[in-house]
N, C-alpha and C positions, 0 to 999 in steps of 0.2 A: 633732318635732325642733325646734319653738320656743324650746322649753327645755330646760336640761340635765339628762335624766333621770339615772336613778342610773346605768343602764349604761353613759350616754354618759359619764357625768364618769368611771366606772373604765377605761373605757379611754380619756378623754385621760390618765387619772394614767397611765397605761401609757406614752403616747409623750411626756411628760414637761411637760402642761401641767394645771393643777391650779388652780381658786380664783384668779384671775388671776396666778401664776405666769410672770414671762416667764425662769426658767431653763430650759436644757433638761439633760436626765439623760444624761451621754454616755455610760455605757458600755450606755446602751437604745438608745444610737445605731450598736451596733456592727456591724450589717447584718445577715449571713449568717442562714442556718440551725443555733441554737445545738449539734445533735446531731453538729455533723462529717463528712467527707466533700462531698458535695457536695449540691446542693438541687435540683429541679427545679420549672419553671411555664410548663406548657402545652407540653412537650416541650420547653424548654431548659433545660440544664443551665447550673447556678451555682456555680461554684467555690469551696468553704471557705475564706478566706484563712488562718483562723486554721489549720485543718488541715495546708496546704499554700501558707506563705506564700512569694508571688513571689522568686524574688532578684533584687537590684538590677541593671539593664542597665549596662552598662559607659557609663562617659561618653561618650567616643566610639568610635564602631562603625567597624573599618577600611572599610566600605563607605559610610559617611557622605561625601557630595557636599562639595568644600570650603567650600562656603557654609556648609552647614550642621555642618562642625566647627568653624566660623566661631564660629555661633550658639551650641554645645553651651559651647566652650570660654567664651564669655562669660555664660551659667549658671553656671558650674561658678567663673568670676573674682565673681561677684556673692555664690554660697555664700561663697565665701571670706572677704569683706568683712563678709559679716553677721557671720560666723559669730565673727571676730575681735572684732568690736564686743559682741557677747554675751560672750566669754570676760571681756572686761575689767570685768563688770558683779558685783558678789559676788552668789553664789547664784543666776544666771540660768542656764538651761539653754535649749536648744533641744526644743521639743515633737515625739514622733513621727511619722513621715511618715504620711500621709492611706491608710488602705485605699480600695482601688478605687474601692467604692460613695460614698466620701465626697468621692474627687477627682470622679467622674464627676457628683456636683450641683451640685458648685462650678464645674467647668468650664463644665457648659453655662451654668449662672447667669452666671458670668461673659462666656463669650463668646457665648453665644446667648441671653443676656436672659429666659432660662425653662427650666423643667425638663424634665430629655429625655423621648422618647415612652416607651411600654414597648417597643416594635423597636427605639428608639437606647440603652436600657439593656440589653437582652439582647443586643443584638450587642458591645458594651462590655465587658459583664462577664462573659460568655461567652468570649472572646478571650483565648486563650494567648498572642500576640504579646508578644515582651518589650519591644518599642517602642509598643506601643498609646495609652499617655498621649501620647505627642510625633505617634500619627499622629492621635490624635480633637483634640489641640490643632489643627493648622495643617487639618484638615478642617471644621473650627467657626471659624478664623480669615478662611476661603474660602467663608463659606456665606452665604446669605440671612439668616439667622438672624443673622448676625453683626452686617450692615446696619443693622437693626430695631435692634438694642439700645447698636450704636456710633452710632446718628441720635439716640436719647435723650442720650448723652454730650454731645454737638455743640449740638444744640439747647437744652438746660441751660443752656452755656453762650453760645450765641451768642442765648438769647432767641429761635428761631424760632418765629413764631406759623404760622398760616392766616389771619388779618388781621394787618397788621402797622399798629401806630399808631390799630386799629380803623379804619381806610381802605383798604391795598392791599392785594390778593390776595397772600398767602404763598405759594399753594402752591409756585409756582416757585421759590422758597428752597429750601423742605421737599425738592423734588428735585432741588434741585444736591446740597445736602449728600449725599444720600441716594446720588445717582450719585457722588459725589467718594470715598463711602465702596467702593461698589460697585468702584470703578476699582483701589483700593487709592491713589488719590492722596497722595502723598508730602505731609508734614503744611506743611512750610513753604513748598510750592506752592499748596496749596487756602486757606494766611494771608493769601498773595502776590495771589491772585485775589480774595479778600474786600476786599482795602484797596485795592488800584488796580481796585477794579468800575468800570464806567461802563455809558452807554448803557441803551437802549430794557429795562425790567425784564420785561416778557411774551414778550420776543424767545428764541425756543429755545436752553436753553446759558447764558443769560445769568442765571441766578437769583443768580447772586451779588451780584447789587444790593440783594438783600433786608436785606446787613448797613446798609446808608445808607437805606434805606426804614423802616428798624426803630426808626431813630434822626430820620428827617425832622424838619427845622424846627431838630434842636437836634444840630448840628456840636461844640460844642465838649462834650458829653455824651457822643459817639460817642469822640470822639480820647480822653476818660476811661475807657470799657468796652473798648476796644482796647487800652490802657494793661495795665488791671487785668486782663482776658485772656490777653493774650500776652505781657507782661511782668512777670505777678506785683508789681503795684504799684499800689496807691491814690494815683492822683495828684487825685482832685477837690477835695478840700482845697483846693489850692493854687490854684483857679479864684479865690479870694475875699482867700485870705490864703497866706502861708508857710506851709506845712506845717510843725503844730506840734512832730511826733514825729520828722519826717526831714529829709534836708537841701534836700527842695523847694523851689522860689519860688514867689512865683503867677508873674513873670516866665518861670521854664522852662517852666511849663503854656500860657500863652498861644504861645510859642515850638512848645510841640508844636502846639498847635490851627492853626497860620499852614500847616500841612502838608495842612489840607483846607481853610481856608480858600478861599472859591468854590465848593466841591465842595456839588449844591442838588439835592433834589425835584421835578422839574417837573413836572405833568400839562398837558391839554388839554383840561380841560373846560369851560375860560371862552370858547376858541374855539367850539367848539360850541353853549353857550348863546348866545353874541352871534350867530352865525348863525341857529337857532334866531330868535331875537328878530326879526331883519332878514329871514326870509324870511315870518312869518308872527304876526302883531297878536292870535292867541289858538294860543297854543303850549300844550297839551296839562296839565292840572296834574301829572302824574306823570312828563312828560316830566325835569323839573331835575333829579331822582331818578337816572334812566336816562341822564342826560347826565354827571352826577359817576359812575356807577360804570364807565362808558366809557368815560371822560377817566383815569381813576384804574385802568385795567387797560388801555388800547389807548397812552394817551397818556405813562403815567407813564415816567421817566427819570430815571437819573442822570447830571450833566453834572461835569464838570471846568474847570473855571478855571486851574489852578495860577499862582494868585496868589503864594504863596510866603509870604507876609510876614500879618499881622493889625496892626491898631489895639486899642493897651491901653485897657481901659476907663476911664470917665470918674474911676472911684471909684479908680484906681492910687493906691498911697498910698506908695511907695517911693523911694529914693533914686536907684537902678539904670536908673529911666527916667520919665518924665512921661506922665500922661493925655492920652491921644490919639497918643501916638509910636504909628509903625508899626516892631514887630519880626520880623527876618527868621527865617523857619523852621529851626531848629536843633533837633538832641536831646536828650532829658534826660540827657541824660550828654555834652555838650558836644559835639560831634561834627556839624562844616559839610557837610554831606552836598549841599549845592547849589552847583554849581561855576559853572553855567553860568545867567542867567534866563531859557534857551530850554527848558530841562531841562522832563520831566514830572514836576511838582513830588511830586504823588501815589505813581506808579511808584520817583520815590529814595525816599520813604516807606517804601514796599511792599517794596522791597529792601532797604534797609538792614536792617527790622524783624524779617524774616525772613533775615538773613546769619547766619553761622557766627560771627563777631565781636562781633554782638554780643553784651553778658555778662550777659544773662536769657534772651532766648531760647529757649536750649535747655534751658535749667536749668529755668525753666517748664513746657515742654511734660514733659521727664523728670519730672520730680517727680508733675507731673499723670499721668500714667500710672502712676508710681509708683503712688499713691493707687489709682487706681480698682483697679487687684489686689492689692492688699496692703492695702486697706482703713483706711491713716494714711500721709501724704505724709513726705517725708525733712523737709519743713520745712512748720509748718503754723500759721496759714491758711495755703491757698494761695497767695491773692494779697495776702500784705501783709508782701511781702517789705523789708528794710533793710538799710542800709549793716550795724549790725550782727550781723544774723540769719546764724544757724549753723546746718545741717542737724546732724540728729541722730548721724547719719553722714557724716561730710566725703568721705570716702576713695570710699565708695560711692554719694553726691552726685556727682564729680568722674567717677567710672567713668562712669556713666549719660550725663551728658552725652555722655563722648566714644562711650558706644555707641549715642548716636540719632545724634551723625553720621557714625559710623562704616556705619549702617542707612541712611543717607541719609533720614532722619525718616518712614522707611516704618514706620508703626505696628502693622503686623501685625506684623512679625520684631521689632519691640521687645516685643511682648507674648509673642511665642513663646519671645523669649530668659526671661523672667521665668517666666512658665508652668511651663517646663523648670526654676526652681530647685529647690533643696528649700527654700528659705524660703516659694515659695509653696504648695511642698505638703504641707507641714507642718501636723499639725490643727489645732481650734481652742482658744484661750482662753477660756473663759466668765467674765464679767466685764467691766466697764471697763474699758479700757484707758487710759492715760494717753496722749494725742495729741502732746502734747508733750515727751514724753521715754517712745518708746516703740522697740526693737530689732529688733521682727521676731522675736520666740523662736516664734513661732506666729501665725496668722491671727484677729486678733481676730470674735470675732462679730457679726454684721450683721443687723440686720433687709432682706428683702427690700424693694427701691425698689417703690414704687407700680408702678410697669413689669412688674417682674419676677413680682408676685402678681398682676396682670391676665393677662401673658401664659403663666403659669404656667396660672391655670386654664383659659384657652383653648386651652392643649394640651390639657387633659384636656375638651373641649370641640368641638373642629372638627377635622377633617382635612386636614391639609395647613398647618399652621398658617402655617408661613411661606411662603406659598403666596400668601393671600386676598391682594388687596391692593383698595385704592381708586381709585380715577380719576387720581388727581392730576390735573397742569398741563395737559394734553395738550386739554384745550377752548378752555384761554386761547393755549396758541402757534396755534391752529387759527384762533381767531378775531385773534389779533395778523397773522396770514400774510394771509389773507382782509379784511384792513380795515385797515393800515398802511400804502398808499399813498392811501388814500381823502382828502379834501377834507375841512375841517369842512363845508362844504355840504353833502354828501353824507352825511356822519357826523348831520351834524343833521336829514336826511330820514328816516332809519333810525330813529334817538330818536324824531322827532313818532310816525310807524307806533308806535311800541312804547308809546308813553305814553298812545294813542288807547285804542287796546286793553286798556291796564290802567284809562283811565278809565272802560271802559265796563267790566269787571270791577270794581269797588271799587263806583260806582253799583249794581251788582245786587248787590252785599254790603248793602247799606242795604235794600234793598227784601228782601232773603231775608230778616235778621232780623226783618221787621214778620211776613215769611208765616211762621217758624216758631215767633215767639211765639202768633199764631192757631193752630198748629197745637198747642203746648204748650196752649192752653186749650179740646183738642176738636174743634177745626175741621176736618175732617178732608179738607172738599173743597180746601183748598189746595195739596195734597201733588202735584197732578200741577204746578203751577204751580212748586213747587220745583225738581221732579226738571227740570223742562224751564230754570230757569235757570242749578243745577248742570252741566246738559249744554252751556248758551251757554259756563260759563264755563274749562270744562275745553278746551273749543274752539277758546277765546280765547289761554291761556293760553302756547301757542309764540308766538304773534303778538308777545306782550309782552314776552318776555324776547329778547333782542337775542344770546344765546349758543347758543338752542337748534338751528340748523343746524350748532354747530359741537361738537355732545357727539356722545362712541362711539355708532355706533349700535346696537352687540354689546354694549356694556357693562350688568353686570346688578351693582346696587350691592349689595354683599352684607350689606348691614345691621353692628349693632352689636358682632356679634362679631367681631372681628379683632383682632389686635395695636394696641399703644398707639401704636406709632409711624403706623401704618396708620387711625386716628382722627383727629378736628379736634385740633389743636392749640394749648393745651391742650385735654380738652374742660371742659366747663361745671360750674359749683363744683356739686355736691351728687351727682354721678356717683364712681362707684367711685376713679378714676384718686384725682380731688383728694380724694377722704375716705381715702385710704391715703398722701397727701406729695406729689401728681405739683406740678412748679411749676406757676407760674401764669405763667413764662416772658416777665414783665414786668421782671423781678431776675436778675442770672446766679446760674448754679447753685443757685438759691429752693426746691430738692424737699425733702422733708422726708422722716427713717426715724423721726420717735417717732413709738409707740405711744398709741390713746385706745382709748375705750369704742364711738366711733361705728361704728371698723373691727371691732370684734369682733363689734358684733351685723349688721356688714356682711354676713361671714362665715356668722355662723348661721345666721339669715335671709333673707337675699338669694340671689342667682343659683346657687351651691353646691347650695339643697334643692331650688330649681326647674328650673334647668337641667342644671346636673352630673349630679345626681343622679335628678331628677325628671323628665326629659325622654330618652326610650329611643332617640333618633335621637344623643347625645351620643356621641362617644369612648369615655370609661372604660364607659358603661353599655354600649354594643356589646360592648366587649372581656369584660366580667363575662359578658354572653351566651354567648359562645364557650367557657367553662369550666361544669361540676356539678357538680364535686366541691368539698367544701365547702373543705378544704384549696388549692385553686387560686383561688377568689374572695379569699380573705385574700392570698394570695402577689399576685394580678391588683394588688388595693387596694395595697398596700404599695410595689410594684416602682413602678407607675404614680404617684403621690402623693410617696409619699419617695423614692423612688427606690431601693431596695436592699429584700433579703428580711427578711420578720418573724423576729426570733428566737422558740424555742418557748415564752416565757413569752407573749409576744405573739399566737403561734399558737392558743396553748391558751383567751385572751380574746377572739379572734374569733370560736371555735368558741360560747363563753358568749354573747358578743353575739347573734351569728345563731339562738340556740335560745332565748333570752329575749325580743329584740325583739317588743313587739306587731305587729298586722297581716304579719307575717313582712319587717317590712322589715329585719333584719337586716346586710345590706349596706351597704343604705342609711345604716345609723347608722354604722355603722364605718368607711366612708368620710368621713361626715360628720366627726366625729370626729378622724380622721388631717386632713382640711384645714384642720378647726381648734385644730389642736397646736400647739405654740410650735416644734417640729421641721421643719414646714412654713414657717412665717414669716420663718427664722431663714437665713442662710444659712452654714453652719457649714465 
């Protein structure tokens, strides 16, 4: 399976990718079983759509909770608006609505960040419920799964690493957001908490310091990606000069900066080295080491000043004020939001930015969700919004907004409300789409985010997928709890112990490479000499590290397969993640959907033949266990992969494949094959 034999190239021509081809063939896309009636795989039955298609459920159902005719009704206000803005277009139509199998990849794509199991597809498409799509939307909007693929959204854009600045432990970032999403926290509470962070960053609860940790050293950088964030606006420009395109100053920019102005980084690791020094005249070489990543996770902190006001730089070159004035904190749209200089300079920050008033806001966060399920924002870029900038849809622009404050910027029921259109379930357009002048007739086509083909094949992969998780934070609040009242005296006794230990660990690093160069040329009597220094230094090795009384002691790390969000962040360049787009989460929203040659032979050769398929403890290959008949291995492949039934032309070449395939791996190619379709890749 190296390469692509004849078999396997006729049936990728099958599910529609060919000779690098990135269209795909939609009506091979059309799911069911082509014969009619219904289909069966491994005792469940699958309903014909085209046989016996659904009828539509009523808008709202007299038993609908008033919330949620709330929610129906403003679906049903958003068809409308599109639907208007298509009419007015010559020759645009509106695309037909999604059969099951094709809502049900998109869904989960969308709100669980991977393709459903084969139990969450047969219970899906199996189900006569005439409300099914609106109960598998808000039961994927309330799932684990949701988490995992709304923390990639988040972290995109807020830049969350696992080192932040390559100095401070992330992880505590990584699980506020993560909790913030878990809570369902309303969007311009969890803005609100980012921008007035403060205090101790390792302290439990407190990980929202990671957004000023992210940014450390460089304040007037941070009030520029906050800017471009949450108010859909390039203001850096204007750090240097007038924004050339808009009606910026650099004066208004420094005026935003005066709003964290004071707001600083601190750690504690100079106390500790100078104690360190002062208790003892041969301080350990590896102790400095052990004293900055202590200081830098026990000590680090964000403080507040709320100085209010900044000094323009020396280089001001305008009329409006001279180099070296101090101007008071204002915002870019004029607005004295500091009444009082006892005020918490930060927190008016923090509320205003997140108020109902102000007039990006919400137009921002709406747009941005827009985008991410409709796959083109009402107005785009996102963030480089202007005085003249026109959403493509005004009318439907202006809706939006008043239904995230009408949702109170709870972003589940604003996707629920979208979810529920028929604009978004409506199939797809193959093609480019034009970003800037584009209606909604249909859901353009998408390559899968680097996220979504990781965690895609780790469904077909581990059990339990949104399940595995990692350690997170829980060693550093352990060890924050345990050594937060401590003394640098006391802290710097702890470092010397630790750096002793790894000096004498690194010393038998020097002496084991002399023993196992002798032992490369022969020497064979040094081997017990090794094993016994191996054994000092594994011994040594809790002594060293200053954390290891405070890790789970049940904790069993599950290695490299788990979810992307559930991995370092990002992880490291030449890994799966970033040869498919994942950011590098140094740039907001930096992830990449084009297509190269590196991901295909990723695909072909990588983890797919050896683990998916080549490794019988796997998911799908368990489940192919459970079925003989050769018709049920093809139905198992398909349901599992693409998520919907082969049709019989499909049927009839999987049967070709499995009685041609050498060594009888049969399965194995036509698996192979379906994962690397352009129908897989694509999210349609």
């Amino acid at each position: 399976m190296h390469l692509v034999s004849t078999i396997g190239l006729q049936v990728a021509l099958v599910v529609g990718f060919a000779a690098g081809s990135l269209t795909i063939g939609m009506s091979g896309m059309s799911g069911m079983n082509g014969g009619g009636g219904s289909s069966t795989l491994a005792g469940m039955q699958f309903p014909d759509e085209r046989a016996n298609p659904p009828a539509n459920p009523p808008s709202i159902s007299p038993d609908v909770a008033p919330e949620g005719a709330m929610l129906k009704e403003a679906s049903r206000t958003i068809d409308t608006l599109v639907d208007a803005m298509i009419a007015k277009q010559p020759g645009l139509k509106p695309q037909p609505k999604t059969r099951d199998e094709q809502f049900l990849r998109r869904i989960y794509l969308d709100l669980a960040g991977r393709i459903p199991t084969i139990d969450e597809a047969g219970e899906f498409l199996t189900s006569h419920k005439r409300d099914k799509r609106d109960l598998l939307v808000k039961k994927l909007l309330s799932s684990e799964a949701n988490v995992s693929t709304m923390f990639t959204w988040w972290a995109d854009m807020l830049r969350a690493r696992s080192r932040l600045q390559d100095r401070f432990d992330g992880q505590p970032y990584i699980d506020w957001i993560k909790q913030s999403i878990r809570e369902n926290k309303p969007y311009n509470k969890m803005v609100n908490e980012l921008i007035c962070a403060k205090g101790p960053a390792t302290s439990r609860g407190n990980g929202a310091t990671g957004y000023y940790l992210a940014d450390a050293g460089m304040p007037q950088d941070n009030m520029a990606n906050t800017v471009r964030v949450f108010l859909g606006t390039r203001l850096s420009c204007a750090q240097c000069h007038d924004h050339p395109f808009d009606k910026w100053t650099r004066k208004d920019f420094f005026q935003m900066a005066a709003f964290t102005e004071g707001t600083e980084v601190k750690t504690n690791e100079g106390d500790i080295s100078r104690a360190m020094k002062k208790a003892s005249s041969n301080v350990p070489y590896s102790a400095d080491q052990i004293a900055r990543r202590v200081g830098e996770t026990l000590g680090v902190q964000v403080t507040n000043a709320s100085v209010g006001s900044i000094a323009l730089p020396h280089d001001y070159q305008y009329k409006d004020a001279h180099p070296g004035d101090r101007v008071k904190a204002m915002t870019m749209f004029k607005d004295d939001i500091i009444k009082d200089a006892k005020d918490n300079i930060r927190e008016s920050y923090g509320s205003w930015m997140t108020s109902e008033v102000n007039p990006r806001f919400t137009l921002v966060v709406a747009n941005r969700m827009w985008k991410r399920l409709m796959r083109i924002g009402l107005i785009e870029p996102l963030d480089k919004m202007e005085d003249d900038t026109v959403p493509t849809n005004p009318e439907l622009a202006t809706y939006l907004v008043k239904l995230m404050k009408d949702v109170k910027y709870d972003l589940r029921k604003f996707q629920e409300v979208i979810c529920d259109t028929n604009a978004y379930q409506r199939q797809s357009i193959p093609g480019d789409a034009n970003r800037f002048k584009f209606f909604h007739e249909g859901q353009p086509l998408r390559r899968l985010s680097a996220e979504q083909v990781w965690d895609s094949l780790m469904t077909l992969t581990i059990d339990n997928v949104d399940g595995v998780k990692g350690e997170g934070a829980e060693p550093l609040y352990k060890f924050y709890d345990g050594n937060k009242d401590k003394s640098p005296e006391q802290l710097a006794s702890i470092v010397m112990k630790a750096g002793e230990a790894q000096d004498e660990i690194d010393d038998m690093n020097k002496e084991l490479r002399d023993l196992r160069d002798k032992m490369a040329k022969g020497d064979k009597s040094v081997d017990g000499k090794i094993k016994e220094l191996e054994g000092k230094q594994t011994a040594l090795r809790p002594a060293a590290d200053v954390f290891t009384p405070y890790y789970e002691s049940g904790y069993k790390d599950p290695g490299p397969m788990r979810r992307a969000s559930e991995l370092p962040s990002p992880m490291q360049p030449g890994h799966f993640l970033r040869v498919f787009g994942q950011s590098n989460r140094l740039i907001i929203d930096n992830s990449s959907d084009s297509m190269n040659l590196t991901q295909a032979l990723e695909l072909m050769n990588g983890m797919v033949e050896t683990t998916i398929l080549g490794d019988e403890k796997s998911v799908l290959k368990q489940q192919l266990a459970k079925v003989k008949d050769p018709d049920d291995k093809v139905k198992v492949l398909y349901v599992a992969i693409l998520s919907r039934m082969p049709t019989n032309y499909e049927m009839d070449y999987g049967h070709k494949v499995m009685a041609l395939a050498p060594n009888k791996k049969g399965v194995e190619y036509l698996g192979w094959a379906l994962i690397n379709s352009a129908e897989f890749a694509f999210n349609q």
